[in-house]
PDB file of N, H, CA, C and O in Angstrom:
ATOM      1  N   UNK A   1       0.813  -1.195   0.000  1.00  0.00           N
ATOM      2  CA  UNK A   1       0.000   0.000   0.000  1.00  0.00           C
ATOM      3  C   UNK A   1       0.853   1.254   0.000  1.00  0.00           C
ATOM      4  O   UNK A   1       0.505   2.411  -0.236  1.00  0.00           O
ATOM      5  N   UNK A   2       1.983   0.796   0.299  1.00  0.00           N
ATOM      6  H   UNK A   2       2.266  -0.144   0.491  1.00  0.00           H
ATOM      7  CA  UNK A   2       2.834   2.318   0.399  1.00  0.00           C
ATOM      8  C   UNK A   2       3.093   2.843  -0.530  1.00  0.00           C
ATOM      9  O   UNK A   2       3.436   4.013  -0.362  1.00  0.00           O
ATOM     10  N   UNK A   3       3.082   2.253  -2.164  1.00  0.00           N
ATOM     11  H   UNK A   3       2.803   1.302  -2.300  1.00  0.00           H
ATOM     12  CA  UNK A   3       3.782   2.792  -3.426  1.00  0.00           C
ATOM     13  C   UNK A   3       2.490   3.723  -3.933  1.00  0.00           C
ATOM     14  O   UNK A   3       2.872   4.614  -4.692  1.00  0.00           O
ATOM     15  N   UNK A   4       1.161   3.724  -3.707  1.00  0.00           N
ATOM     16  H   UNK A   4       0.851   3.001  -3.090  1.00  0.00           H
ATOM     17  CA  UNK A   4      -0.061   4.283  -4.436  1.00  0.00           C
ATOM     18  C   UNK A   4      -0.687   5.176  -2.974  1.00  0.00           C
ATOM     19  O   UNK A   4      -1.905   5.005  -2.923  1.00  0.00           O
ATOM     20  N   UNK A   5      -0.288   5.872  -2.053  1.00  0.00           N
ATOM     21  H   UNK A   5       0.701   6.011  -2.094  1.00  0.00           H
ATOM     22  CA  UNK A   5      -1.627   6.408  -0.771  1.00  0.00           C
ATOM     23  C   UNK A   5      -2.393   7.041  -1.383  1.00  0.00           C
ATOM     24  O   UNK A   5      -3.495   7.315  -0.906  1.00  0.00           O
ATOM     25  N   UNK A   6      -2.104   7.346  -2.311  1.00  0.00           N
ATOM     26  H   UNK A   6      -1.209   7.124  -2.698  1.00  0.00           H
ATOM     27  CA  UNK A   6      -3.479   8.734  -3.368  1.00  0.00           C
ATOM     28  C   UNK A   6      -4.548   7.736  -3.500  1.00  0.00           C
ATOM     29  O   UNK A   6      -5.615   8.271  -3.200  1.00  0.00           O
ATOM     30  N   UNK A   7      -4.667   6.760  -3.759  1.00  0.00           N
ATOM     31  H   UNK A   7      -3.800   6.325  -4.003  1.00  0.00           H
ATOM     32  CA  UNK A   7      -5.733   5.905  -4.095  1.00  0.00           C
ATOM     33  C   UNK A   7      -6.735   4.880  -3.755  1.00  0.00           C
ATOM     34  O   UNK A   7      -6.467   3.680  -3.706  1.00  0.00           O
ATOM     35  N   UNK A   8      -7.975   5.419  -3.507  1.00  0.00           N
ATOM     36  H   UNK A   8      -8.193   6.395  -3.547  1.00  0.00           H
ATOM     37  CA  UNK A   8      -8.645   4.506  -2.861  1.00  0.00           C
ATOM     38  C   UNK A   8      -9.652   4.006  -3.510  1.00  0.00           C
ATOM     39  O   UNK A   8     -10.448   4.530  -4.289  1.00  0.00           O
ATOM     40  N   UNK A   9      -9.543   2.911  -3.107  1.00  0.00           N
ATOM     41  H   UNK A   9      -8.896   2.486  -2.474  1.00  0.00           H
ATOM     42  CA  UNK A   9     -10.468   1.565  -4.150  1.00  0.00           C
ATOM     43  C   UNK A   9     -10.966   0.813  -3.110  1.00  0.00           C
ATOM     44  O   UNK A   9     -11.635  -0.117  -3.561  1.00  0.00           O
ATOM     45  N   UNK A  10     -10.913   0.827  -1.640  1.00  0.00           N
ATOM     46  H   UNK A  10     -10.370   1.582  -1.274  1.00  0.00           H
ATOM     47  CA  UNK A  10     -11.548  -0.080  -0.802  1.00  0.00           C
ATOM     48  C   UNK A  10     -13.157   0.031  -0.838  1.00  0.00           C
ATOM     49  O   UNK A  10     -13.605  -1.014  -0.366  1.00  0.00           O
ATOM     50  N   UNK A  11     -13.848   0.615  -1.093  1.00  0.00           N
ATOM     51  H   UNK A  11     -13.484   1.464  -1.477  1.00  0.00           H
ATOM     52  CA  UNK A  11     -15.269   0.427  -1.942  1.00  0.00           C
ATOM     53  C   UNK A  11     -15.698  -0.252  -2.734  1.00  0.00           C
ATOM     54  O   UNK A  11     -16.622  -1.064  -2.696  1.00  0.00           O
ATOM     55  N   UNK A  12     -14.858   0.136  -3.710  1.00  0.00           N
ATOM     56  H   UNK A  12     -14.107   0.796  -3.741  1.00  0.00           H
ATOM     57  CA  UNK A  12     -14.815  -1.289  -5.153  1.00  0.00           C
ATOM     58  C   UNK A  12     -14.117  -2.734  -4.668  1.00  0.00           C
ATOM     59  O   UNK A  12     -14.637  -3.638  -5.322  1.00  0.00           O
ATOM     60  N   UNK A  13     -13.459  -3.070  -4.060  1.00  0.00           N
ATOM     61  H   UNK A  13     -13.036  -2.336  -3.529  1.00  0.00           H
ATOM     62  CA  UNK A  13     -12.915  -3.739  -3.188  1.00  0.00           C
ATOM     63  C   UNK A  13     -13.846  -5.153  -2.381  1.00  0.00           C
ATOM     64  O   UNK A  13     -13.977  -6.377  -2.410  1.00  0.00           O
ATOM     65  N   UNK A  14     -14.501  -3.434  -1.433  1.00  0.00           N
ATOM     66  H   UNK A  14     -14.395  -2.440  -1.409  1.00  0.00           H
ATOM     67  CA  UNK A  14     -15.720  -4.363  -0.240  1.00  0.00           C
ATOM     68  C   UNK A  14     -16.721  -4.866  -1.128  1.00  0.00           C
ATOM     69  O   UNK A  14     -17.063  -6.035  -0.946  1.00  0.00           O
ATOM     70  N   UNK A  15     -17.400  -4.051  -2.295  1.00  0.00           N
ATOM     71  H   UNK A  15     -17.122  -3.102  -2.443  1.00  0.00           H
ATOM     72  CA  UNK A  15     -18.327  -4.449  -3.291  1.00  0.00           C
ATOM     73  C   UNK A  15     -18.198  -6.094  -4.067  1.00  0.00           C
ATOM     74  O   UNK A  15     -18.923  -7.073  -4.241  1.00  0.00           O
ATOM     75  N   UNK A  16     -17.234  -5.796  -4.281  1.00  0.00           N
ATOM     76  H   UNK A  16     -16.644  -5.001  -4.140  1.00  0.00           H
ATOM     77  CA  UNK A  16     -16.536  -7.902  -4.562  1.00  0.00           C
ATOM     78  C   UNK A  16     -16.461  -8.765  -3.707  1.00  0.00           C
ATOM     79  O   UNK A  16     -16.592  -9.974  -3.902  1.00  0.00           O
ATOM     80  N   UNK A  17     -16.152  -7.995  -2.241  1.00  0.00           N
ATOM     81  H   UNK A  17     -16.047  -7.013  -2.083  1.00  0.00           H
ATOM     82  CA  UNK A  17     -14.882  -9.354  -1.474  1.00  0.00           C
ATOM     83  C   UNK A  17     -16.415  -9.809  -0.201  1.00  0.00           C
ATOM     84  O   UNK A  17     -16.731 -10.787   0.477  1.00  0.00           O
ATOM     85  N   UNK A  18     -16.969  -8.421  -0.468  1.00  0.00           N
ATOM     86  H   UNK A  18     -16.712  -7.626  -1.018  1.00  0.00           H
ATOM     87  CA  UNK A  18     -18.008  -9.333   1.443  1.00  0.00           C
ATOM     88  C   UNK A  18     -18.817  -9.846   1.033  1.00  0.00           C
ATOM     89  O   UNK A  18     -19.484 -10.473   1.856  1.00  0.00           O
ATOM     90  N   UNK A  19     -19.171  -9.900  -0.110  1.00  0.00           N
ATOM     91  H   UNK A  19     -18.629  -9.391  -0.779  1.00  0.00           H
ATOM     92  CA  UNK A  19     -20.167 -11.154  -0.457  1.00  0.00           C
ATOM     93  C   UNK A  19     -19.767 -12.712  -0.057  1.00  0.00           C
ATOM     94  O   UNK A  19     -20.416 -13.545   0.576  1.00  0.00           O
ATOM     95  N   UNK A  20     -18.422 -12.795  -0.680  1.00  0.00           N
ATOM     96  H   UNK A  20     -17.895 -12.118  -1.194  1.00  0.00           H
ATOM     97  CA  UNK A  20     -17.772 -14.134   0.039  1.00  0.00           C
ATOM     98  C   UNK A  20     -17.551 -14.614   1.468  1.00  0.00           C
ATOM     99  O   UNK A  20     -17.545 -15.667   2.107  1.00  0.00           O
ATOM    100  N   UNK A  21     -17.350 -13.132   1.667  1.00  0.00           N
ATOM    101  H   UNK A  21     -17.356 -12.277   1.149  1.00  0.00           H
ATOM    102  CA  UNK A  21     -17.291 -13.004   3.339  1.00  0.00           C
ATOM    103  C   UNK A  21     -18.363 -13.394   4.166  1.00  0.00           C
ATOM    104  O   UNK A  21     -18.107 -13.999   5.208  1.00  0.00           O
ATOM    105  N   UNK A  22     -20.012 -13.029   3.726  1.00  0.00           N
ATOM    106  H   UNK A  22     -20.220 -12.537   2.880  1.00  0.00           H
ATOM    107  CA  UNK A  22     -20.843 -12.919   4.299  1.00  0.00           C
ATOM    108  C   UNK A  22     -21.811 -14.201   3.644  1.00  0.00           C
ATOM    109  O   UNK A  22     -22.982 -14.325   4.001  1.00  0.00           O
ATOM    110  N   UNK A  23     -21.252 -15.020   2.766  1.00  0.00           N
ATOM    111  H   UNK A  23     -20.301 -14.919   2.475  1.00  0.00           H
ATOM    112  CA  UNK A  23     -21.866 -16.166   1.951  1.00  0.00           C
ATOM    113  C   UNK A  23     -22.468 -17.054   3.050  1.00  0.00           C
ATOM    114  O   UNK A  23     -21.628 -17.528   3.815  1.00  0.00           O
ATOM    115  N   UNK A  24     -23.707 -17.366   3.278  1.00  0.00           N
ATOM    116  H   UNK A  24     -24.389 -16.981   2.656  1.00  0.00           H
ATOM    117  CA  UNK A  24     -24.254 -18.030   3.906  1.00  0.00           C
ATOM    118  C   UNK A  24     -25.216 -19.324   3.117  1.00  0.00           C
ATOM    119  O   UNK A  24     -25.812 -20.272   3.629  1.00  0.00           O
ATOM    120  N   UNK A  25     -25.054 -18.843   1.442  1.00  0.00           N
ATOM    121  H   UNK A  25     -24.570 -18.073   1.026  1.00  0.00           H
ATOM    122  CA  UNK A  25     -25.976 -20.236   1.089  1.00  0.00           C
ATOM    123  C   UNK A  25     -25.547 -21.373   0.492  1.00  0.00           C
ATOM    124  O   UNK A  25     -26.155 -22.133  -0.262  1.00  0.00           O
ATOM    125  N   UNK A  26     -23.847 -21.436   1.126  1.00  0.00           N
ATOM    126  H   UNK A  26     -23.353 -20.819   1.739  1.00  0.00           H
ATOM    127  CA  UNK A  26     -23.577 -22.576   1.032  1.00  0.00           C
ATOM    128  C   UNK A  26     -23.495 -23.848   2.383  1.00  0.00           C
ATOM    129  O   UNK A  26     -22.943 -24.946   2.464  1.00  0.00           O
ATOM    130  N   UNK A  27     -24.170 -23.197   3.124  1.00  0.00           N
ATOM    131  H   UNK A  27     -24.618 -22.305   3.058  1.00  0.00           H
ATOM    132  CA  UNK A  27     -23.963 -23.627   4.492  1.00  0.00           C
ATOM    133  C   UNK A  27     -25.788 -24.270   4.592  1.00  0.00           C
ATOM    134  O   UNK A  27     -26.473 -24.181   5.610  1.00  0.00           O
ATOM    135  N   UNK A  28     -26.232 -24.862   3.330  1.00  0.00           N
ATOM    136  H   UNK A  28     -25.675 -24.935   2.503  1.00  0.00           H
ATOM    137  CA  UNK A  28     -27.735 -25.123   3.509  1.00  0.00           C
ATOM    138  C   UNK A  28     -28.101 -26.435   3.556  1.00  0.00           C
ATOM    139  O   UNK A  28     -29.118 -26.874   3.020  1.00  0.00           O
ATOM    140  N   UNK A  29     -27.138 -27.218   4.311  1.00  0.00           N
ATOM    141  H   UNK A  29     -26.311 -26.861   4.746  1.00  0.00           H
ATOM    142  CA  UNK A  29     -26.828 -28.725   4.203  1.00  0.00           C
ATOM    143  C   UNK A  29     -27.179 -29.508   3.653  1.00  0.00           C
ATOM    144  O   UNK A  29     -27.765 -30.471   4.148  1.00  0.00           O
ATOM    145  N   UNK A  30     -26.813 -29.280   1.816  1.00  0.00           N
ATOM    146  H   UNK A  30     -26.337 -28.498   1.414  1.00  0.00           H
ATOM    147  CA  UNK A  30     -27.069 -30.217   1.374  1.00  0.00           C
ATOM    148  C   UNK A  30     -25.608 -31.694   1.035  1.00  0.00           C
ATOM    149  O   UNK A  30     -24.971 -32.394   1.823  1.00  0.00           O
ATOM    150  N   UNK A  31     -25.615 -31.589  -0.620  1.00  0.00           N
ATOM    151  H   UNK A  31     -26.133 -31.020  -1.259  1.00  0.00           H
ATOM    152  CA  UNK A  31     -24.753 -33.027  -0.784  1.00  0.00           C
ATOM    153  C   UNK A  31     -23.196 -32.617  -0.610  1.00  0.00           C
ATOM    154  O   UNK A  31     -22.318 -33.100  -1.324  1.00  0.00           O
ATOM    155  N   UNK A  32     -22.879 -31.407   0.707  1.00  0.00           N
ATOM    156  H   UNK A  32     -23.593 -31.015   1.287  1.00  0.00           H
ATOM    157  CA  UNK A  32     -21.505 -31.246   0.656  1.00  0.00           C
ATOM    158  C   UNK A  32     -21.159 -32.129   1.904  1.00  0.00           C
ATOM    159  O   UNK A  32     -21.816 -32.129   2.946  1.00  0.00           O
ATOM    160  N   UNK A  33     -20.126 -32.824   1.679  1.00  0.00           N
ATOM    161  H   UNK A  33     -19.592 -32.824   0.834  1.00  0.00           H
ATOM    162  CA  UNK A  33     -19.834 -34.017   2.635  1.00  0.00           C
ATOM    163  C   UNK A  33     -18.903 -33.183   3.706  1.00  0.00           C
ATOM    164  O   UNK A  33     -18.806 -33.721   4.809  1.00  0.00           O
ATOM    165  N   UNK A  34     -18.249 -32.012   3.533  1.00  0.00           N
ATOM    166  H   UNK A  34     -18.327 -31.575   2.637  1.00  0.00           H
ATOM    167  CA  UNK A  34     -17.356 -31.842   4.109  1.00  0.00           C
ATOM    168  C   UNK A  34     -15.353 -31.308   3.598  1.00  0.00           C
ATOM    169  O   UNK A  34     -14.427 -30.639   4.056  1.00  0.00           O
ATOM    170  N   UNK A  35     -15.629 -32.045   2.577  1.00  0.00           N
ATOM    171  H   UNK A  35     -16.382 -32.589   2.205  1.00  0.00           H
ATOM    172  CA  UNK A  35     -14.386 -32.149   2.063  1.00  0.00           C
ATOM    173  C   UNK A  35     -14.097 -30.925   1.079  1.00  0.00           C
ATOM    174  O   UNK A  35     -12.961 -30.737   0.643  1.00  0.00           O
ATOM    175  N   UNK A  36     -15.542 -29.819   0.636  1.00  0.00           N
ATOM    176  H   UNK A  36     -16.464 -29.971   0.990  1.00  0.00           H
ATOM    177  CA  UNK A  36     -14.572 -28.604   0.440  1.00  0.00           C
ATOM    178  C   UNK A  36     -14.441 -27.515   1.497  1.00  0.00           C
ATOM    179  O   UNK A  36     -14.034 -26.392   1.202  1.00  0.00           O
ATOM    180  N   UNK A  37     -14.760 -27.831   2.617  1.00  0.00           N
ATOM    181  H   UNK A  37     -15.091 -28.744   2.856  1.00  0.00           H
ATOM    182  CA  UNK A  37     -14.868 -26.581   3.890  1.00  0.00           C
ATOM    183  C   UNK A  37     -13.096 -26.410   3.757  1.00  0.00           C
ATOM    184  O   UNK A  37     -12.794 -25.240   3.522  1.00  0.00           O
ATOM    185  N   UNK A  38     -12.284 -27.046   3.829  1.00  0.00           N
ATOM    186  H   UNK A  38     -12.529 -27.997   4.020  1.00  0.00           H
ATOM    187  CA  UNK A  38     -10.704 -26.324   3.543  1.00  0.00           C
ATOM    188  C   UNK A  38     -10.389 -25.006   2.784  1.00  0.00           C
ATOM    189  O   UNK A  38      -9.979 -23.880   3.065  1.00  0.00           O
ATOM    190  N   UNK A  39     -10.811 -25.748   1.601  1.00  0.00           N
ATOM    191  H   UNK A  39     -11.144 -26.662   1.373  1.00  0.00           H
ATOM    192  CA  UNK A  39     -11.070 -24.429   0.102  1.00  0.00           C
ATOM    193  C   UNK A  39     -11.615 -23.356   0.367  1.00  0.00           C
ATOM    194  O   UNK A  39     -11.055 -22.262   0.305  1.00  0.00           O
ATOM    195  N   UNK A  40     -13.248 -23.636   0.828  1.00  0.00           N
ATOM    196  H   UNK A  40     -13.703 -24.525   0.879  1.00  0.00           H
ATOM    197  CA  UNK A  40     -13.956 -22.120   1.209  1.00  0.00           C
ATOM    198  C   UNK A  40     -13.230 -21.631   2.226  1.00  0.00           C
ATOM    199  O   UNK A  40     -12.708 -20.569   1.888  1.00  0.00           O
ATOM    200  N   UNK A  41     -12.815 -22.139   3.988  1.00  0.00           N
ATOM    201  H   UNK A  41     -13.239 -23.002   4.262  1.00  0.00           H
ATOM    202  CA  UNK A  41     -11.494 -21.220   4.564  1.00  0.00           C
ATOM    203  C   UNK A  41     -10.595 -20.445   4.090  1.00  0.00           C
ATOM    204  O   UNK A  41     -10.333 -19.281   4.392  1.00  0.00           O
ATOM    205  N   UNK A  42     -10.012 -21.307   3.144  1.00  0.00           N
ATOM    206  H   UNK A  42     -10.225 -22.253   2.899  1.00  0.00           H
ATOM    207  CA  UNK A  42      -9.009 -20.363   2.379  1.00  0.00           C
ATOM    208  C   UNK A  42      -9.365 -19.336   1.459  1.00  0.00           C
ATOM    209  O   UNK A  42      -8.682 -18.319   1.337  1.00  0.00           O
ATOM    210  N   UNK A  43     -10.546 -19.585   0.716  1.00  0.00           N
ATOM    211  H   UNK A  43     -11.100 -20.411   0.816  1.00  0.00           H
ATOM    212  CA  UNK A  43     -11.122 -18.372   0.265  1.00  0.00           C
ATOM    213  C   UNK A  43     -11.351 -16.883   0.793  1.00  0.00           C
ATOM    214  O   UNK A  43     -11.174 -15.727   0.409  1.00  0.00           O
ATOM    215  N   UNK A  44     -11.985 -17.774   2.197  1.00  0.00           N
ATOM    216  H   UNK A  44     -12.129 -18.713   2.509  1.00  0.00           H
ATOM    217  CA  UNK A  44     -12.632 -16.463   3.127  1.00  0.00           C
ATOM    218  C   UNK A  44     -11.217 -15.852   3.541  1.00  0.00           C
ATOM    219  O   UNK A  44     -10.948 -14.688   3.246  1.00  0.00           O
ATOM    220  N   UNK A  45     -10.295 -16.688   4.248  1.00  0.00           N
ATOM    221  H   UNK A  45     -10.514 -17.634   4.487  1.00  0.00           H
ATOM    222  CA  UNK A  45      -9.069 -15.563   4.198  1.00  0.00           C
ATOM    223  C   UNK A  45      -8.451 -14.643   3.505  1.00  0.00           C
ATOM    224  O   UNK A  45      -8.215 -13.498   3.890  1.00  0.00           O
ATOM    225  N   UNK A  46      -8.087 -15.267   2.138  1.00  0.00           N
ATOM    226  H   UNK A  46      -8.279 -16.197   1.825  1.00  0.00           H
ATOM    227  CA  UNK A  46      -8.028 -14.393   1.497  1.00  0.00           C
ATOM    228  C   UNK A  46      -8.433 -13.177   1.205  1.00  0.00           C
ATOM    229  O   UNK A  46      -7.722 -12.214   0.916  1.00  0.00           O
ATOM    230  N   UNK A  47      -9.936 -13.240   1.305  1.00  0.00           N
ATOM    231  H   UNK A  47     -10.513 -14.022   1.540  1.00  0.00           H
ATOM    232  CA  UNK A  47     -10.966 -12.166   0.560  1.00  0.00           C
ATOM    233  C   UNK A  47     -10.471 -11.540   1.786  1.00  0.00           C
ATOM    234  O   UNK A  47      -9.676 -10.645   1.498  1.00  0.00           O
ATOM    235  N   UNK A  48     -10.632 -11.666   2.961  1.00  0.00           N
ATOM    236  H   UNK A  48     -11.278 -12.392   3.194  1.00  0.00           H
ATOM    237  CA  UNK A  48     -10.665 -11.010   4.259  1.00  0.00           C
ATOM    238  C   UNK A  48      -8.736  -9.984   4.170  1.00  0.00           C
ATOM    239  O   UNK A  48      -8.408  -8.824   4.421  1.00  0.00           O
ATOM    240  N   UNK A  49      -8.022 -11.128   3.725  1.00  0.00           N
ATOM    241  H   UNK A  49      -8.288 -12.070   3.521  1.00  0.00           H
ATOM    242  CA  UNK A  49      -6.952 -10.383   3.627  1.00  0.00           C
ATOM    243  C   UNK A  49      -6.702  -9.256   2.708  1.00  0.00           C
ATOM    244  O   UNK A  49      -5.993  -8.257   2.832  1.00  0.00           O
ATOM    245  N   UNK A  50      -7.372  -9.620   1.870  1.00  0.00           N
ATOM    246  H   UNK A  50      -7.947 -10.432   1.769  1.00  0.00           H
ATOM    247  CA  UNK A  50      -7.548  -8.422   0.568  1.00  0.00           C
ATOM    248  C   UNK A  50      -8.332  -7.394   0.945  1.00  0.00           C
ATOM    249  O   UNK A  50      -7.926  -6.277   0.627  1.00  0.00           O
ATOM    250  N   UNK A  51      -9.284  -7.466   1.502  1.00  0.00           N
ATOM    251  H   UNK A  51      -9.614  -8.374   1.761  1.00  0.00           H
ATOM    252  CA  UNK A  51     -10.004  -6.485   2.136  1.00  0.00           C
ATOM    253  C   UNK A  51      -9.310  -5.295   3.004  1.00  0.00           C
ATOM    254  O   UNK A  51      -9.334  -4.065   2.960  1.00  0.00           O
ATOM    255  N   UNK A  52      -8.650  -6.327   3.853  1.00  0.00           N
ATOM    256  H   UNK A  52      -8.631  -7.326   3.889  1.00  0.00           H
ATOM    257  CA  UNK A  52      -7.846  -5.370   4.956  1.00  0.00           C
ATOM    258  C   UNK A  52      -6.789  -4.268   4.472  1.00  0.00           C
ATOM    259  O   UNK A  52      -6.503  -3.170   4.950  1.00  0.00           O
ATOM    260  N   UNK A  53      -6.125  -5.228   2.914  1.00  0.00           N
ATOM    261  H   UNK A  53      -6.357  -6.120   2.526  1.00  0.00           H
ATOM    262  CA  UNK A  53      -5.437  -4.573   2.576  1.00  0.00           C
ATOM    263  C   UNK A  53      -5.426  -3.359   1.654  1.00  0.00           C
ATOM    264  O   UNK A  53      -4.494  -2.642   1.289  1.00  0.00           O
ATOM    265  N   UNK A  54      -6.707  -3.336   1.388  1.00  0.00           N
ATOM    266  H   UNK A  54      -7.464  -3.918   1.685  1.00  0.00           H
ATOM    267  CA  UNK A  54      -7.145  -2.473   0.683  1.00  0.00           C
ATOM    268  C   UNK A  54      -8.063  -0.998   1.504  1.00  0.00           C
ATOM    269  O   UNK A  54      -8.568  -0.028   0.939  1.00  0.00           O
ATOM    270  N   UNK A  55      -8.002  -1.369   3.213  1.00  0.00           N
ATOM    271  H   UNK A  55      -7.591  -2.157   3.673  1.00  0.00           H
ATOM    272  CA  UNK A  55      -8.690  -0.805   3.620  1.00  0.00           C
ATOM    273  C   UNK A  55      -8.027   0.982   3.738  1.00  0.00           C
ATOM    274  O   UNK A  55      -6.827   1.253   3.777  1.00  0.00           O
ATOM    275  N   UNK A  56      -9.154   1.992   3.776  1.00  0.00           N
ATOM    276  H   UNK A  56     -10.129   1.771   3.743  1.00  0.00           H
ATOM    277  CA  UNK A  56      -9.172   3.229   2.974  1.00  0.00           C
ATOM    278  C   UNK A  56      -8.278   4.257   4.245  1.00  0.00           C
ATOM    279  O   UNK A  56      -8.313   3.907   5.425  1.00  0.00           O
ATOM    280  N   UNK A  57      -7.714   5.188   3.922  1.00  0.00           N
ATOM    281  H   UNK A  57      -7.685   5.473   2.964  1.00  0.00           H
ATOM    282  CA  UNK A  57      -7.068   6.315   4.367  1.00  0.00           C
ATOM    283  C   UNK A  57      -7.834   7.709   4.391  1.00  0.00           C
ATOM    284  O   UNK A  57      -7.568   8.856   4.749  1.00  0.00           O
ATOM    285  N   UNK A  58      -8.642   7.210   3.973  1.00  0.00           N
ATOM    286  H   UNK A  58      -8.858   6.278   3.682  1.00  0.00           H
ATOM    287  CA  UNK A  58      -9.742   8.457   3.523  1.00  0.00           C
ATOM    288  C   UNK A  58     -10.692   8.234   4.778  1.00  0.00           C
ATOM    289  O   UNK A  58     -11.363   7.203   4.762  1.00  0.00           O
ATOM    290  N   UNK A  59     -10.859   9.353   6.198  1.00  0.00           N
ATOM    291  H   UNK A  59     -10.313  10.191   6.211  1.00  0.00           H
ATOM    292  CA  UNK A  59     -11.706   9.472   7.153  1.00  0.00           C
ATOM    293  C   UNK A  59     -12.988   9.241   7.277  1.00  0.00           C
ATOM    294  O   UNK A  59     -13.652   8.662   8.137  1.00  0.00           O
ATOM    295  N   UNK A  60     -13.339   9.976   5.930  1.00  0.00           N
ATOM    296  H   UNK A  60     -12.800  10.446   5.231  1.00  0.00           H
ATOM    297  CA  UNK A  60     -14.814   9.832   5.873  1.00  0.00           C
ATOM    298  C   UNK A  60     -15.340   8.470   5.924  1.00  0.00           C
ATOM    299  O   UNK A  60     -16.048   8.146   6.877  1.00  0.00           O
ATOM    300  N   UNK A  61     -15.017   7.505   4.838  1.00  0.00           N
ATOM    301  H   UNK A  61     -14.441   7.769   4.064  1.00  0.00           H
ATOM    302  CA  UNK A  61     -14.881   6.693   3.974  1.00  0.00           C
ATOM    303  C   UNK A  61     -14.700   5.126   5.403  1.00  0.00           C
ATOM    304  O   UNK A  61     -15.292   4.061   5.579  1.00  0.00           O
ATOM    305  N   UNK A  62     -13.847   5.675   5.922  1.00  0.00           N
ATOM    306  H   UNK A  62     -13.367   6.540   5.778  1.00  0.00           H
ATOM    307  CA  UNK A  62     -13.270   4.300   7.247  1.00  0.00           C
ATOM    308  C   UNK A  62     -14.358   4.814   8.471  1.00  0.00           C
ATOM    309  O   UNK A  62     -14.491   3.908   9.294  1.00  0.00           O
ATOM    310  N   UNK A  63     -15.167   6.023   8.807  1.00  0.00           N
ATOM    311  H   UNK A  63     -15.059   6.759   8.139  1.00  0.00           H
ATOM    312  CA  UNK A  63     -16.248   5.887   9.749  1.00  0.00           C
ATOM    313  C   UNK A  63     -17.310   5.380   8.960  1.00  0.00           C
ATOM    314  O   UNK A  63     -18.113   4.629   9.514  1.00  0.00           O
ATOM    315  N   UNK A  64     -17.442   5.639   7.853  1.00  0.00           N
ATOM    316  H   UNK A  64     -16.790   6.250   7.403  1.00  0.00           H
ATOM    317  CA  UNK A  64     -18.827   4.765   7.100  1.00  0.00           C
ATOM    318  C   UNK A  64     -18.697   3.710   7.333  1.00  0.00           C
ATOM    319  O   UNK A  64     -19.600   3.131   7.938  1.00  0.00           O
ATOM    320  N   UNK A  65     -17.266   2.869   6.869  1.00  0.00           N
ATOM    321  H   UNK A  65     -16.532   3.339   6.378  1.00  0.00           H
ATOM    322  CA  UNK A  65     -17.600   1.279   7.187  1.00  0.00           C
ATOM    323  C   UNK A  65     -16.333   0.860   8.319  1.00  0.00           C
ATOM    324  O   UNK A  65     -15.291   0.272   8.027  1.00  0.00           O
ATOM    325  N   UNK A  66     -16.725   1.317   9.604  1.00  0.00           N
ATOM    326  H   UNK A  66     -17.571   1.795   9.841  1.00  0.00           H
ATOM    327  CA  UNK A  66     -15.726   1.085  10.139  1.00  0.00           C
ATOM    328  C   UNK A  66     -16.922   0.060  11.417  1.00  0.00           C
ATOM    329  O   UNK A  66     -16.357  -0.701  12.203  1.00  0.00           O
ATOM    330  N   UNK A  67     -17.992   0.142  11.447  1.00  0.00           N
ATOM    331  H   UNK A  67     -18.451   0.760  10.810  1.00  0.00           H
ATOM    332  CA  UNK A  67     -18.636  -0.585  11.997  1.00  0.00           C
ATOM    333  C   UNK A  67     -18.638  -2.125  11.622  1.00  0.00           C
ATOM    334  O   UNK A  67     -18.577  -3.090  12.385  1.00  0.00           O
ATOM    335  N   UNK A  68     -18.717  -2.095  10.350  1.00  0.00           N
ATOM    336  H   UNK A  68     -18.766  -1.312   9.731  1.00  0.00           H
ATOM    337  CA  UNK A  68     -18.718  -3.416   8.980  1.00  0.00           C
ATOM    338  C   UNK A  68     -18.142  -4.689   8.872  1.00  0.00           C
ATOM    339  O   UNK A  68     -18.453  -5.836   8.549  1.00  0.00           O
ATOM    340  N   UNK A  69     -16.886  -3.844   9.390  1.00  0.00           N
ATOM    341  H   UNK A  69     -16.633  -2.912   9.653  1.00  0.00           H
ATOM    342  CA  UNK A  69     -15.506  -5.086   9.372  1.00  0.00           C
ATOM    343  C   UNK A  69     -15.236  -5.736  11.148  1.00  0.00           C
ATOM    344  O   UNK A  69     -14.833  -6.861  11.445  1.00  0.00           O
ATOM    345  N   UNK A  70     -15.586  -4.686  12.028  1.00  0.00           N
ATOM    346  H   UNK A  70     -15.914  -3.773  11.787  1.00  0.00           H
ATOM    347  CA  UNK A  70     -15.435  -5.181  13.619  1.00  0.00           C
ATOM    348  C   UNK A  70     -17.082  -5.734  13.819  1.00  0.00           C
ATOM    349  O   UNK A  70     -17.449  -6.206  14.895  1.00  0.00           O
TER     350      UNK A  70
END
């Protein structure tokens, strides 16, 4: 984040990543045995890590969604 601070994209960002974050309709027990819950973890980290890392410098912008992420 240090080479770009002029730029904020954590909006466009949250707009992609918390859907994955907040995905609840795969959890509707059907024919998943178990064996991709690894994959989706690692997904959700990711997205979660990308998120963070994208999160904004801009005041306004981090009290709007500063409730969101805690």
């Amino acid at each position: 984040m240090d080479g770009f601070p002029d730029m904020d994209y954590y909006t466009e960002v949250k707009a992609m990543l918390f859907s994955v974050l907040d995905d609840e309709e795969d959890n509707d027990g059907g024919d998943d045995d178990g064996h991709d819950k690894p994959l989706q973890l690692m997904v959700m980290a990711s997205a979660a890590k990308a998120l963070g890392m994208a999160w904004t410098r801009n005041e306004q912008v981090q009290s709007e969604y500063n409730g969101l992420v805690l």
